[in-house]
N, C-alpha and C positions, 0 to 999 in steps of 0.2 A: 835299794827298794825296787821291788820288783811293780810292771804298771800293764795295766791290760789292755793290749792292743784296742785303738778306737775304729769301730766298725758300723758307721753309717749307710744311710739305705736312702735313694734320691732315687725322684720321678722325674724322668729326663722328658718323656713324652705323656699322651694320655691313657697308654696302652703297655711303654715300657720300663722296667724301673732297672736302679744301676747301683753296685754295691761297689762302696767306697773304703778301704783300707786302707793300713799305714804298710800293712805288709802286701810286700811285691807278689811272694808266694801265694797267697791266698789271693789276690787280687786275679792271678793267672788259674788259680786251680776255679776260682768260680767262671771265669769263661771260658774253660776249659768244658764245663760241666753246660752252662750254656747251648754252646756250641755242639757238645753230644746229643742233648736234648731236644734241640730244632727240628730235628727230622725224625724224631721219636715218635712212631704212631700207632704207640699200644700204652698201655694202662696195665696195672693189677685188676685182676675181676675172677669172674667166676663164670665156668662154663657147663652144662651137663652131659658129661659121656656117655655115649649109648653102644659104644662099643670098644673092645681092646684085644688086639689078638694077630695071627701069622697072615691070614686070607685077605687080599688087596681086592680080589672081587668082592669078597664077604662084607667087607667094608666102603666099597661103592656102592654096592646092593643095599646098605641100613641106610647111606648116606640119601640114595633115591628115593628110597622110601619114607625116610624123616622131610624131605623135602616137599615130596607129596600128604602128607599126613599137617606138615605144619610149615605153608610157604612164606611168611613173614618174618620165619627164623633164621637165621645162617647158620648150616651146618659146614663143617671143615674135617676132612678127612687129614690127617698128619702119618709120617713114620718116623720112628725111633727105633730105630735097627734091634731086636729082630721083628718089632711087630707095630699094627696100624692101629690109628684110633679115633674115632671119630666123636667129636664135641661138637655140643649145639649152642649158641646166644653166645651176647658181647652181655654179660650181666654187672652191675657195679657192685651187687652187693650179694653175700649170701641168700640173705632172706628173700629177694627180686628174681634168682634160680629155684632156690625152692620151693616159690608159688607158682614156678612152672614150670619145674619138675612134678606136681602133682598129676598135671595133666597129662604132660609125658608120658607116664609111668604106664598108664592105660594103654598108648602101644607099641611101649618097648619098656618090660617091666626088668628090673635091673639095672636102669639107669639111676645114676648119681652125680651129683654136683663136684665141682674140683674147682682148686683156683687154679688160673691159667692168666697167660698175656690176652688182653682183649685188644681189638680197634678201638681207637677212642669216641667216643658217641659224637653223634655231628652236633658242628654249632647251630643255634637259633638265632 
């Protein structure tokens, strides 16, 4: 008769919890996974690109001028050989980029939202 491994979950502290198995394997792959994720500091999210293409000045220049147009945003210029791209905001959600991407739009028309890795938002 076959029996399903037992897989309990214990709060070892007030902030940490600790996953208790019968099996060794699993017990090593979850602090395995742990341990990858400590120093993980991005998330899934959603960014607006406002630019994509060969020119590394062309794409400082949008980056400067997104900068000046909307200082409260982080923009990031990237490359992916052969070409640059420049994404604005750490957004969580689709809908939180596309309400401002509206705005955007206005001065730099041809942007659009993408999901990307974001920063993770500061604690409060």
């Amino acid at each position: 008769m076959w029996m399903w491994p037992a897989l309990l979950m214990a709060q070892t502290s007030a902030d940490t919890l600790s996953w208790v198995t019968s099996n060794p394997k699993l017990n090593a792959a979850v602090a395995k996974l742990k341990e990858d994720n400590a120093g993980k500091q991005t998330m899934p999210g959603y960014r607006i690109q406002i630019y994509f293409g060969p020119q590394r000045s062309k794409a400082s220049e949008l980056r400067a001028k997104f900068a000046g147009h909307f200082p409260d945003i982080n923009a990031v210029v990237s490359y992916h050989q052969p070409n640059f791209k420049v994404r604005a905001g750490d957004f969580r959600s689709r809908m939180e980029a596309q309400s401002k991407l509206e705005i955007i739009e206005k001065e730099f028309p041809g942007a659009f939202v993408v999901p990307d890795e974001i920063r993770l938002p500061p604690l409060k």
